[in-house]
ZAVEX-833002 format. One record per residue: residue in three letters; x, y, z of N, C-alpha, C in turn; residue number from 1. Coordinates in steps of 0.001 Angstrom, whole numbers, plus 524288, in hexadecimal, padded with zeros to 5 digits. Layout:
<Ala <X Y Z> <X Y Z> <X Y Z> NUM> ...
***
This chain:
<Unk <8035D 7FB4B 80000> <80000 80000 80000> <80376 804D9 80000> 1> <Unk <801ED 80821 7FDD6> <80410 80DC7 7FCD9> <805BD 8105B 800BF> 2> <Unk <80889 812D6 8036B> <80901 81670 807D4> <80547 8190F 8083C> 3> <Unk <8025E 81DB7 80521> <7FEC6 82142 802A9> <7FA5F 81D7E 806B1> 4> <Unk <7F8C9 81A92 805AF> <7F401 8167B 806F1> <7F4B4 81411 80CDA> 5> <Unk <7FA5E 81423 80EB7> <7FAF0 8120F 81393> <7F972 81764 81848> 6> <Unk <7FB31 81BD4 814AA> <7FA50 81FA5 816E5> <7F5AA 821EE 81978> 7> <Unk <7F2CA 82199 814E0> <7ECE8 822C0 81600> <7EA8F 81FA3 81963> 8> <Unk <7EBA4 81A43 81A9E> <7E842 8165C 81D87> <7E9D4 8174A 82232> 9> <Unk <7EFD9 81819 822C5> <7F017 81B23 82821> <7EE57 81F16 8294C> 10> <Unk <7EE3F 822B1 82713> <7EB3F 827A4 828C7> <7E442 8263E 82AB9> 11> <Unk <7E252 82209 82874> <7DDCE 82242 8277D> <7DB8F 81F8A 82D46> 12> <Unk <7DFEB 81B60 82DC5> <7E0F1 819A2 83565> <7E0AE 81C26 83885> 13> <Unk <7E4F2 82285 83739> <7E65A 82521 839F4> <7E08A 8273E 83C1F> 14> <Unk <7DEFF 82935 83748> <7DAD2 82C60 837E1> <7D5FB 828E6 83AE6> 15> <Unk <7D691 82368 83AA1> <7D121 82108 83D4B> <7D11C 8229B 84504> 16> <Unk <7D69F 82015 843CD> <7D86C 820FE 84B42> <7D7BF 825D6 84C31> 17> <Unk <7D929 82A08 84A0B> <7D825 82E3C 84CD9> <7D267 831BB 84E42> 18> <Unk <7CFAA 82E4A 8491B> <7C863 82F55 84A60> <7C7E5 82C67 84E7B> 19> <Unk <7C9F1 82754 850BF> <7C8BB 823C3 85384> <7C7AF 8273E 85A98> 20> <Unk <7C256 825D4 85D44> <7C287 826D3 86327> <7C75D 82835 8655D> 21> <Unk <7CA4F 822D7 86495> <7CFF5 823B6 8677B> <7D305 8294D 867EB> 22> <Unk <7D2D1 829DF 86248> <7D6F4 82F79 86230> <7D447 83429 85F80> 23> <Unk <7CE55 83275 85E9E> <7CC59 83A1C 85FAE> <7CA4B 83AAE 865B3> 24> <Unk <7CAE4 84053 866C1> <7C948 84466 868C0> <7C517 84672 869B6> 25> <Unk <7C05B 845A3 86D7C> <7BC5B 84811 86D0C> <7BBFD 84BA3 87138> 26> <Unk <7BB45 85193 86FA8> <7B910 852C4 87411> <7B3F1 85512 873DA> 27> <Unk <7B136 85547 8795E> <7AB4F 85787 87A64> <7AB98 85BB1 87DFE> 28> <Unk <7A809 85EB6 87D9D> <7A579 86434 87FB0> <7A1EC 860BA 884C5> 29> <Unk <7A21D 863E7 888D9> <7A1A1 861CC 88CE7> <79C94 8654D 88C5C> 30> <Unk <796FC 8638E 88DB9> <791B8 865DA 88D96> <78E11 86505 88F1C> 31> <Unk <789A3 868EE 8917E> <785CA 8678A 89678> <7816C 86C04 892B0> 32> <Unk <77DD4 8669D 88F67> <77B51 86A49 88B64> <7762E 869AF 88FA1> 33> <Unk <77239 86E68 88FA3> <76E83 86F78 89272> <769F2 87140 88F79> 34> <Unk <76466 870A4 89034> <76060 8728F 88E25> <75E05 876DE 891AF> 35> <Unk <75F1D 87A4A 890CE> <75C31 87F8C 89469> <75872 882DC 890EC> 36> <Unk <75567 88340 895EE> <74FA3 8873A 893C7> <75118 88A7B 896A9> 37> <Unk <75285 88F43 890EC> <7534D 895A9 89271> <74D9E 89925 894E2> 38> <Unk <74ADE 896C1 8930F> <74523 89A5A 89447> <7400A 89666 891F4> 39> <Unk <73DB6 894D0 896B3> <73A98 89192 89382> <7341D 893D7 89522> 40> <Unk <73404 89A94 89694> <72FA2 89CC9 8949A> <72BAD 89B1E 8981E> 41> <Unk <72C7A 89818 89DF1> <727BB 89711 89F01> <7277B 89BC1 8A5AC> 42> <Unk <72B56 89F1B 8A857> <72B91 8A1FB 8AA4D> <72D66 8A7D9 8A98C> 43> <Unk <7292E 8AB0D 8AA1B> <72A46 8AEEE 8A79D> <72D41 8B3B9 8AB26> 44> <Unk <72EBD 8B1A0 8B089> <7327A 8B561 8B492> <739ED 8B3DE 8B489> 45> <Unk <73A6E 8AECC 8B0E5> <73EAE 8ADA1 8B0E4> <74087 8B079 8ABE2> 46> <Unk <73CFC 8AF3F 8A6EA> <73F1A 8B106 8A1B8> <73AB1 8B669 89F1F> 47> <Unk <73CBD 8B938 89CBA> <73B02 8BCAA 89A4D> <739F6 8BC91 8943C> 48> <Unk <73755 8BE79 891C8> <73752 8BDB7 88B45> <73610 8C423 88891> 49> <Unk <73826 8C5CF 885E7> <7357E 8C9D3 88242> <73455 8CA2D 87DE0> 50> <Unk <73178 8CA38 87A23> <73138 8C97C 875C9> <730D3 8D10C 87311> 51> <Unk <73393 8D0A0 86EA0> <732D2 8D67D 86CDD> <7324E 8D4B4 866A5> 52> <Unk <72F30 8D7CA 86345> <72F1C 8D572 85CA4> <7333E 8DAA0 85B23> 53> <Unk <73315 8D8B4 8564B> <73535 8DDE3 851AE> <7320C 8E1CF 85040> 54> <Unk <7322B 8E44E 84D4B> <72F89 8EACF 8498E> <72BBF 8E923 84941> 55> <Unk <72804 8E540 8476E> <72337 8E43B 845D6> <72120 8DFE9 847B2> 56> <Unk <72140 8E0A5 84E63> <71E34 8DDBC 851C6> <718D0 8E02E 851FE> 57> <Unk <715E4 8DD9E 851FF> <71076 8DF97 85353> <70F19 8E399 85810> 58> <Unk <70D38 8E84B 858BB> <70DBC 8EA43 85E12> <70987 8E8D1 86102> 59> <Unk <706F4 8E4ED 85F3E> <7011D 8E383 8628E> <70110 8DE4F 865C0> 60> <Unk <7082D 8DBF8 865E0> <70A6D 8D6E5 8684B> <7118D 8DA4B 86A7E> 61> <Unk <710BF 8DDB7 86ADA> <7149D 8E181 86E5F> <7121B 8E2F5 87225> 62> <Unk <7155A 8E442 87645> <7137B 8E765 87CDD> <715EE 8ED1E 87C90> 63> <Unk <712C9 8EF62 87F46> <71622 8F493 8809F> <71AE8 8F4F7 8803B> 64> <Unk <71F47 8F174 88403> <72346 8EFD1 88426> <726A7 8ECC8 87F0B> 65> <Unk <723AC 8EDEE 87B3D> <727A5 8ECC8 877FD> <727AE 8E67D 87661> 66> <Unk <723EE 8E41B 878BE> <72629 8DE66 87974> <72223 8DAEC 87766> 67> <Unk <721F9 8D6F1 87380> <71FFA 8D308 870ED> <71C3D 8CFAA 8737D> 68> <Unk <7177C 8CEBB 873CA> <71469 8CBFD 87603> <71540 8C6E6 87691> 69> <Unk <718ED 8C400 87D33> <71991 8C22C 87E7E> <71829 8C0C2 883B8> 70> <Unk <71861 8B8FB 88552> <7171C 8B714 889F1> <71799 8B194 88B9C> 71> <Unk <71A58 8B19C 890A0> <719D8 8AAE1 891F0> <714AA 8A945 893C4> 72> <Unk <7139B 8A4C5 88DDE> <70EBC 8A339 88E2C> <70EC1 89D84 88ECB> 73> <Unk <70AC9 89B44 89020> <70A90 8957F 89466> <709BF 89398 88DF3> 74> <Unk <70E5C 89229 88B0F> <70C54 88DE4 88703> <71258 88B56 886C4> 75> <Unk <7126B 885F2 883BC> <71802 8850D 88520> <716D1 87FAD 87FD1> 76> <Unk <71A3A 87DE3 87EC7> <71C38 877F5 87B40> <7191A 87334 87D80> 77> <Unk <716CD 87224 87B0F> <7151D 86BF4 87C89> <719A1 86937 87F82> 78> <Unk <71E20 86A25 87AE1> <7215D 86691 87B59> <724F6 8673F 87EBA> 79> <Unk <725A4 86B97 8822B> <7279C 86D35 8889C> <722CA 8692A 88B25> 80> <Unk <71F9F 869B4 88D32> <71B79 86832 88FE2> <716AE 86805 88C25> 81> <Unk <71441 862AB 88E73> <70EB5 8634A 88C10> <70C28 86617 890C5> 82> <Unk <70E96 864A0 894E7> <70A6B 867A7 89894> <70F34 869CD 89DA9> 83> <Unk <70EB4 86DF0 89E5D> <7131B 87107 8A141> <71311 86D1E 8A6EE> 84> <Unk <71868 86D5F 8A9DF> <71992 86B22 8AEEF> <7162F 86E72 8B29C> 85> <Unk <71300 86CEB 8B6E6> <71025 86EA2 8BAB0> <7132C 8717E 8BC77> 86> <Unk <70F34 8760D 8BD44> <7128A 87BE7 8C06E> <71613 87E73 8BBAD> 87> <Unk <717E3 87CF0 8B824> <71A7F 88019 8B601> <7185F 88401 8B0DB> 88> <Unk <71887 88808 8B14A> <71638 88CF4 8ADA8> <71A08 88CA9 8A942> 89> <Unk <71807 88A2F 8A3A6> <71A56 889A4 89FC0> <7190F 88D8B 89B20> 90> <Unk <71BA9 891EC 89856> <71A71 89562 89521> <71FFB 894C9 8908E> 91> <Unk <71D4A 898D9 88CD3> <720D4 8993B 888FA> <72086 89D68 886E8> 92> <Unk <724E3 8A0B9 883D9> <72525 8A6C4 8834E> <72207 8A6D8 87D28> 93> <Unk <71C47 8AA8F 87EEA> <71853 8AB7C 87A69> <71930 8B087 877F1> 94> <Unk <719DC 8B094 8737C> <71971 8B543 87032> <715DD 8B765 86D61> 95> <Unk <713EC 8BB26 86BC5> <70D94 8BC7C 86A97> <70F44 8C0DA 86700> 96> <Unk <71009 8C090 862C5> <711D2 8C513 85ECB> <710F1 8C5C1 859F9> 97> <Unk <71158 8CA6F 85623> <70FB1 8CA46 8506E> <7116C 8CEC0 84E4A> 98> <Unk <7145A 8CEBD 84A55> <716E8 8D3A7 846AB> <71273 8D3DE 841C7> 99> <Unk <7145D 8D9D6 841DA> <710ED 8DE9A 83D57> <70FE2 8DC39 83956> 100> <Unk <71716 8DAC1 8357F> <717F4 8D841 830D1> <71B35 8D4A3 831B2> 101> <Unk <71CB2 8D065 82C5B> <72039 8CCBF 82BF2> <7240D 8CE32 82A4B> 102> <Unk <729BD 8CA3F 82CA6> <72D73 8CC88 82C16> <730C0 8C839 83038> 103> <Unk <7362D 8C9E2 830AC> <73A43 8C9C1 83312> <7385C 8CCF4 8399B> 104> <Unk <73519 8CA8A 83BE6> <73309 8CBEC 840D8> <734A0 8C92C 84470> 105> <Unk <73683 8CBFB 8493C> <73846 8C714 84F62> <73493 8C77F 85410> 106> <Unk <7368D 8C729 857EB> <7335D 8C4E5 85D27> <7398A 8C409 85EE6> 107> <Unk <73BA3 8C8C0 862F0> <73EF9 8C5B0 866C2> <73E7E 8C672 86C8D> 108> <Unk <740D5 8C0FA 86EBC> <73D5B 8BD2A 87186> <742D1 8BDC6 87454> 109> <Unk <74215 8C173 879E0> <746F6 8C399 87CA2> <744AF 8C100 880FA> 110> <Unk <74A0B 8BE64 88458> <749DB 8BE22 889BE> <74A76 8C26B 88D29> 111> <Unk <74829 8C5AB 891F6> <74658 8C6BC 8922C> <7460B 8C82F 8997C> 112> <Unk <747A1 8CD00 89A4C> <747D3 8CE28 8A169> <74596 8D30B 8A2B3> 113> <Unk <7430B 8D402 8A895> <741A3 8D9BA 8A9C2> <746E1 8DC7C 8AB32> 114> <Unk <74894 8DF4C 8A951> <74B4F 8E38B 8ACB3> <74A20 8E57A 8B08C> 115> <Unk <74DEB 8E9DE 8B441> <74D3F 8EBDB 8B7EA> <7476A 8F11D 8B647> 116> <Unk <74837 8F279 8B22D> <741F7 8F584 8B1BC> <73DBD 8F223 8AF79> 117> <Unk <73EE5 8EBFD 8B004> <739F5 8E962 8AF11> <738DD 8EAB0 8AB0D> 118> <Unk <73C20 8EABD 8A6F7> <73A46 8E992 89F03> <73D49 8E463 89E0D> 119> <Unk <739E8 8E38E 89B82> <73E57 8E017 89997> <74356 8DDE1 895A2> 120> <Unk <7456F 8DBFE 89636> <749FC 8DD8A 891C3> <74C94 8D7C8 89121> 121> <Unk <7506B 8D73A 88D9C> <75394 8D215 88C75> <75640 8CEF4 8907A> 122> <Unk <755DD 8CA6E 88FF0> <75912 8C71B 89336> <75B1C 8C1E8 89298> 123> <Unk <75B5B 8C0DC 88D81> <76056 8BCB4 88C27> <76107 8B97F 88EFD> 124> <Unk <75F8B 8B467 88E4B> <75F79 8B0CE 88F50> <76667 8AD61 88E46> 125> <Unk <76824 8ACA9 89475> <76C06 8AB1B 892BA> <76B8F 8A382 892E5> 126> <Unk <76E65 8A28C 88E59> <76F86 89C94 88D77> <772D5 89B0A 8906C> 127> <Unk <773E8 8972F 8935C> <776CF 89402 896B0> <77A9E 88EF3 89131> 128> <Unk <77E75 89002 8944F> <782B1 88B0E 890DB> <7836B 88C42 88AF1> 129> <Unk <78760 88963 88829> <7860C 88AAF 88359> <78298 88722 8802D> 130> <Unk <77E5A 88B79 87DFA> <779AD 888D3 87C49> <77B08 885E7 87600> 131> <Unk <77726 882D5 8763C> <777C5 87F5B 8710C> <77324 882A9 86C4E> 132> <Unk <76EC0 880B2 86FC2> <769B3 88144 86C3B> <764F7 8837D 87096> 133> <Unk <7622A 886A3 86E34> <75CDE 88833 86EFE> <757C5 887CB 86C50> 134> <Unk <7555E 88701 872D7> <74F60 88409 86F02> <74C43 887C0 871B7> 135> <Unk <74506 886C1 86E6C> <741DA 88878 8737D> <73C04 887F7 86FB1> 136> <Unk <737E6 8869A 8720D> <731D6 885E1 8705A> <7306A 88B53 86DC5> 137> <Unk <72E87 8897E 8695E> <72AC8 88F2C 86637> <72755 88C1E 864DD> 138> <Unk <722E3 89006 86660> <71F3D 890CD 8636C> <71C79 8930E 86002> 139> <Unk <71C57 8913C 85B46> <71BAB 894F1 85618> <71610 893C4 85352> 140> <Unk <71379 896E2 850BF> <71181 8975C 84D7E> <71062 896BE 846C2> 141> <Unk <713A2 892D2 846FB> <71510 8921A 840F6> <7165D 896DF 83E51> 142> <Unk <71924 89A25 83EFB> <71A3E 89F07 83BE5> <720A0 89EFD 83B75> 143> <Unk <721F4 8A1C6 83810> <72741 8A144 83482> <72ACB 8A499 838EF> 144> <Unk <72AE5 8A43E 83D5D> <72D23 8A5F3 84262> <73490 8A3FA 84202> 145> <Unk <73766 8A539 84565> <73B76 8A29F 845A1> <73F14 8A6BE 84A81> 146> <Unk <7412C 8A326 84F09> <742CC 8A4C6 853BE> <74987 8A555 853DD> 147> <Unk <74B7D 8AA13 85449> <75264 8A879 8571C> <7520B 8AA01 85B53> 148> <Unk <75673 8A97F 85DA8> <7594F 8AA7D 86344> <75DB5 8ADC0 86227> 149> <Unk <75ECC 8B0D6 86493> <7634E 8B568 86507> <76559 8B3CB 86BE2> 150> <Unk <76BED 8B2FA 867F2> <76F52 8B053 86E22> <772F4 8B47F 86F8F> 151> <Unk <773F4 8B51F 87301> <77792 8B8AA 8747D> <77DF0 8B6A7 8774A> 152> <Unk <7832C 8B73B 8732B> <7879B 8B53F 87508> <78A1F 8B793 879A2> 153> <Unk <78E4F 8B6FB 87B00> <79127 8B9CD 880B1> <7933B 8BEB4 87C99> 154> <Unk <79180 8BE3A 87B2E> <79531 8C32E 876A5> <79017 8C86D 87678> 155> <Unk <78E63 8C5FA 87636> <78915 8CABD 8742B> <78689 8C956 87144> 156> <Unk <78687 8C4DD 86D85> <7864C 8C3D7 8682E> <7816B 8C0A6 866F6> 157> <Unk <77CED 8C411 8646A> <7780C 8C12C 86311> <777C5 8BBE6 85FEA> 158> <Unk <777AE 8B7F1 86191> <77766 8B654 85BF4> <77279 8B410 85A07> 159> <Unk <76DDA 8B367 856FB> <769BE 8B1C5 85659> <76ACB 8AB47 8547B> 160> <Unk <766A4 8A89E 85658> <76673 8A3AD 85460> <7615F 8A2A7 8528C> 161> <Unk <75EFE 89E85 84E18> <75B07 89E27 84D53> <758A9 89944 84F1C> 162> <Unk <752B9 899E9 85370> <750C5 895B0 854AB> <74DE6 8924F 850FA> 163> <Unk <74BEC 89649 84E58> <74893 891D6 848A4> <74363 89466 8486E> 164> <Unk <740B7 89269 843C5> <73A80 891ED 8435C> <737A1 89257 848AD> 165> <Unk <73422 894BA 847DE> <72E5C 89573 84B43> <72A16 892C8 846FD> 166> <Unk <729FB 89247 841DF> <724EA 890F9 83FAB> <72334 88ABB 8406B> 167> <Unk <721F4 88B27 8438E> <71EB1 8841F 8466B> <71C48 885DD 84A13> 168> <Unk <7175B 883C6 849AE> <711E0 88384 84DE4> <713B3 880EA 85279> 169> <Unk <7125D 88617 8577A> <7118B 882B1 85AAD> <718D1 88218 85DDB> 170> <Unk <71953 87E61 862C0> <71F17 87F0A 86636> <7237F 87A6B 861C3> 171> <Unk <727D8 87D02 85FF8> <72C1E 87B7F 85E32> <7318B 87B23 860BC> 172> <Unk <73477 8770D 8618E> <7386D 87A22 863F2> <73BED 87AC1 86072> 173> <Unk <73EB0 87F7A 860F5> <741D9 88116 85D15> <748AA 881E9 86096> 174> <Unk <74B28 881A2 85D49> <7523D 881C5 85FFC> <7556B 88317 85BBE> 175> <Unk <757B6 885FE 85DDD> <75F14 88932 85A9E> <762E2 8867A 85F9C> 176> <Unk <76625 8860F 85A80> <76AF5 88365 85C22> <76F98 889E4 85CBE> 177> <Unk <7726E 8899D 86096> <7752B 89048 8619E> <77B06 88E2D 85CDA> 178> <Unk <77B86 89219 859B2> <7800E 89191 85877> <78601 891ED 85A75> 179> <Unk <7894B 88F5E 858EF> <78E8F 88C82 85C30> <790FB 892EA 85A6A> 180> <Unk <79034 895E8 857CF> <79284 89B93 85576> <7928A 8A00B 85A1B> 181> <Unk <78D5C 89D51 85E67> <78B8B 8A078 86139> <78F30 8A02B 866A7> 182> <Unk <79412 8A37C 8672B> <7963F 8A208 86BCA> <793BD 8A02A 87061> 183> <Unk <795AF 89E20 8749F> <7936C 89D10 87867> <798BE 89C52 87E10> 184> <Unk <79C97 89B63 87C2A> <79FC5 89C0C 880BC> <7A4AB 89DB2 87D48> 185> <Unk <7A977 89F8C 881C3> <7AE89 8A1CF 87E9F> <7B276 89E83 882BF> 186> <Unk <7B6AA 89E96 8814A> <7BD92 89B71 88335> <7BC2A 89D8C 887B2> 187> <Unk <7BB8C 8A2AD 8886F> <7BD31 8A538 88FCA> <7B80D 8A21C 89338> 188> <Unk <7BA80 8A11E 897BC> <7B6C1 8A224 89AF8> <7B4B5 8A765 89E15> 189> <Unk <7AF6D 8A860 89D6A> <7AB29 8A28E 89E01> <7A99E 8A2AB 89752> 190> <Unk <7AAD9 89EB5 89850> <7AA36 89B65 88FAC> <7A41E 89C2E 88EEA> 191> <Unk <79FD7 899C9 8932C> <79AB4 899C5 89100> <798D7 89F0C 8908C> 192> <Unk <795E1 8A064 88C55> <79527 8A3F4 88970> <78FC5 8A3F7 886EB> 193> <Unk <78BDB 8A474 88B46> <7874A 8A258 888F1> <784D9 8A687 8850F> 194> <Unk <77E0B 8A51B 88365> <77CCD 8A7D8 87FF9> <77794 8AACD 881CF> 195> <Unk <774B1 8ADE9 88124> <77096 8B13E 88455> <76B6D 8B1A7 87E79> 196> <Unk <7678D 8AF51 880E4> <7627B 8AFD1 87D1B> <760A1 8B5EA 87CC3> 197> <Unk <761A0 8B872 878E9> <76081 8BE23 87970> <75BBF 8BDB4 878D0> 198> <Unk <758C3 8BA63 87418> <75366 8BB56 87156> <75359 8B6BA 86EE0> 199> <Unk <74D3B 8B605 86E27> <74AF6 8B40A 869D3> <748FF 8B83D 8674C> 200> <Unk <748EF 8B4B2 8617A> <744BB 8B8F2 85B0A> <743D9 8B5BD 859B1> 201> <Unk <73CC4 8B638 858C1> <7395D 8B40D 854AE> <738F3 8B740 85107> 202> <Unk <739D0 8B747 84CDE> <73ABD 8B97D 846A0> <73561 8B84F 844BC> 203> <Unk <73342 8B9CB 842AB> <72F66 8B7A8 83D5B> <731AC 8BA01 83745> 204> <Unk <72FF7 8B58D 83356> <731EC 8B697 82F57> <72EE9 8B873 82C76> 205> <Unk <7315E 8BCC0 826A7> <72D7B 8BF7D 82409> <7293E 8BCFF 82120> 206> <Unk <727E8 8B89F 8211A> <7241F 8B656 81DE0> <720F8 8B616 822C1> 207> <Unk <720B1 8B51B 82824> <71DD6 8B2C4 82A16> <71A68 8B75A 82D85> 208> <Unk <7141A 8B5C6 82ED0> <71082 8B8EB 8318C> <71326 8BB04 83560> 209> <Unk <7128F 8BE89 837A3> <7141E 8C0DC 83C13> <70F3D 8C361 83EAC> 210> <Unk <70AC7 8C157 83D44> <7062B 8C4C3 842AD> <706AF 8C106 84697> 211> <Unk <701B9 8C12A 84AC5> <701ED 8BEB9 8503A> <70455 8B8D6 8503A> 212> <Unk <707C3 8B96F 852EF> <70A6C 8B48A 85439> <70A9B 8B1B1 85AA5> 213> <Unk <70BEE 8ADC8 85B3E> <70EDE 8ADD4 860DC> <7140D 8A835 86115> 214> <Unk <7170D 8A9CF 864CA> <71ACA 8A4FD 864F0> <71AD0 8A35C 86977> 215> <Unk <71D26 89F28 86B75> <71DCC 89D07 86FE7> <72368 89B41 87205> 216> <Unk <7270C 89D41 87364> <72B1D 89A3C 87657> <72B10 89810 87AA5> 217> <Unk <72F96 8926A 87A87> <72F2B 89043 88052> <733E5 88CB3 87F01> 218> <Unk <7367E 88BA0 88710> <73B8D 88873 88683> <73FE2 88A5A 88300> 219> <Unk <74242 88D62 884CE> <7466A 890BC 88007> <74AEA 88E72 883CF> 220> <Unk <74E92 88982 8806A> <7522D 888A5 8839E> <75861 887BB 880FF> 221> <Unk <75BAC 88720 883DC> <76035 8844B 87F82> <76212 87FEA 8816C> 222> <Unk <765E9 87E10 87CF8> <767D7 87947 87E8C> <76E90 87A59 87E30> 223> <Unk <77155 87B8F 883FF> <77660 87C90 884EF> <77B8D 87A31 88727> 224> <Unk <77FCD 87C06 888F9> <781F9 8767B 88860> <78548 87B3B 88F33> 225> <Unk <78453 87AA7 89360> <784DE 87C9D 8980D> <78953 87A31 89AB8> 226> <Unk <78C8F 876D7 89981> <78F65 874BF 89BA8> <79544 87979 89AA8> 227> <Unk <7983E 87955 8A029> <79C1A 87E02 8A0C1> <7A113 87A27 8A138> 228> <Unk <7A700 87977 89EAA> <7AACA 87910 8A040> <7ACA8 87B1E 8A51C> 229> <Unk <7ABD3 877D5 8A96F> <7AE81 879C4 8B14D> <7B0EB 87AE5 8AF9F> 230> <Unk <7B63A 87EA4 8B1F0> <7BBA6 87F4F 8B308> <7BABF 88118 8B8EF> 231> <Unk <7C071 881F5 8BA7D> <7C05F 884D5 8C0E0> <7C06E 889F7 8C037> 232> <Unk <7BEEA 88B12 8C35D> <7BA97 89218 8C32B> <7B7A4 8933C 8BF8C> 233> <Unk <7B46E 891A1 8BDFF> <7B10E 891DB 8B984> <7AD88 8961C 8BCBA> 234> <Unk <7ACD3 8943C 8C172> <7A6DD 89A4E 8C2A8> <7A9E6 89DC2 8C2C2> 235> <Unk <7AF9A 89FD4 8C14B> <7B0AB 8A610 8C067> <7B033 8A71F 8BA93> 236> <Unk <7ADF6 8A2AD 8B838> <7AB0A 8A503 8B29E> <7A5A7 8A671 8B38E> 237> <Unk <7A308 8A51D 8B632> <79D8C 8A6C8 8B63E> <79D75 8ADF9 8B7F4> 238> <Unk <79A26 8AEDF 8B551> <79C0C 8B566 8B40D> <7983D 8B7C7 8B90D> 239> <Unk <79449 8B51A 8BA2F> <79328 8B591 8BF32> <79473 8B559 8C3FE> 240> <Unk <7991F 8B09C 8C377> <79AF1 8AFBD 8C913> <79F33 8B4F8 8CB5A> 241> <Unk <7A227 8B47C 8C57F> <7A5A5 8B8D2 8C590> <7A55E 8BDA2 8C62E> 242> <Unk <7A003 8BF22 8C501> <79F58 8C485 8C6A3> <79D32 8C51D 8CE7C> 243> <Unk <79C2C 8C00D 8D04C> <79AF7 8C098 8D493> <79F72 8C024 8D78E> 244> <Unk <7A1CC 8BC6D 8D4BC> <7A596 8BBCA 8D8E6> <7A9FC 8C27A 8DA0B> 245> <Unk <7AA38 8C34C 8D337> <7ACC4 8C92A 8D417> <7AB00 8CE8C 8D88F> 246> <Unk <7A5B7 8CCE2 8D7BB> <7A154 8D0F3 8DB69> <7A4DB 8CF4A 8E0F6> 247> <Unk <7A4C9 8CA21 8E36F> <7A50D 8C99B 8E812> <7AA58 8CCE3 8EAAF> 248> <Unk <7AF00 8CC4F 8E7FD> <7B31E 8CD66 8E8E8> <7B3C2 8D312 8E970> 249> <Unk <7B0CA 8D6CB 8E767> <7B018 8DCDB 8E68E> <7ACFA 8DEAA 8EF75> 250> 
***
């Protein structure tokens, strides 16, 4: 046999053993993935909601205040419960709205606190761990509807994601996957670097009706991965501890 030919068959050995268990390398990400419900709409002293439309909201589904005809109302998913757990008050965030004309029209759907003069104003919902994916129950109307989420990085940095379609009758659950583009931790400690729910927007598109409508949200949660690399002194990363502990010493 040829050298040329002895050559290759060794290489081709070479190459089996080194795919072989024995002599690759695997490594894994150490992870504590969790299902958390950010707001699941059924107490209305823990979470807040605001809804505000665009230019050509109807003014006869506006308040004085500026604000979109909204409410936690006792309706919820079959498929949470056919019939709610005893004692517990189960609701979901109702929307009640309708624009002038068609078009490129929204609905955003702000979390939501009183201030010290009792108005209310934004409050960002912060995500725990770094998140994977987000889900949550709509209820739609068969109309050419379609929902994102606006995330907020440690940076400042909006970034919108799209949840999907609203046009299906009736509770859907719908989920966005967060993009890997979307930082979430950096080299320094403290590395975790979570992300903050500024808003939801319901859009309607220009082909589709825009008089009286209503929607239904419920269970708005993600699916994240919470598990922290220990080291020793890790609570002088917590930006809380550190500022107390600094307080004490003053």
């Amino acid at each position: 046999m040829k050298k040329g030919g002895l050559l290759t068959i060794w290489l081709l050995i070479l190459m089996c053993l080194l795919a072989s268990p024995l002599f690759s390398q695997q490594t894994s990400e150490t992870t504590n993935f969790q299902s958390i419900v950010l707001d699941s709409f059924d107490n209305p002293d823990e979470n807040q909601w605001i809804v505000r439309g665009s230019k050509f909201i109807n003014a006869d589904y506006v308040s004085d205040q500026g604000l979109v005809d909204s409410e936690l109302v006792k309706a919820w998913p079959d498929a949470l419960y056919r019939d709610p757990p005893e004692g517990q008050d189960v609701r979901s965030l109702g929307i009640h709205a309708a624009f002038d004309r068609m078009g490129y029209n929204y609905l955003e759907i702000i979390p939501a606190k009183t201030d010290d003069s009792g108005n209310l104003v934004s409050n960002p919902i912060r995500i725990p761990g770094k998140v994977q994916t987000m889900d949550m129950w709509v209820w739609g109307s068969n109309r050419d509807f379609y929902i994102e989420a606006q995330l907020r990085d440690y940076r400042g940095i909006v970034h919108t994601v799209q949840f999907g379609n609203i046009d299906f009758r009736g509770w859907h659950n719908i989920r966005m996957t967060v993009p890997t583009s979307i930082p979430q931790d950096v080299v320094y400690v403290p590395q975790e670097k979570g992300l903050e729910l500024v808003k939801l927007v319901l859009w309607t598109r220009p082909d589709e009706r825009v008089n009286e409508f209503y929607v239904y949200l419920d269970q708005l949660k993600c699916f994240t991965n919470t598990f922290r690399d220990p080291f020793d002194g890790e609570r002088l990363a917590d930006p809380a501890y550190v500022k107390q502990l600094w307080s004490e010493g003053k």
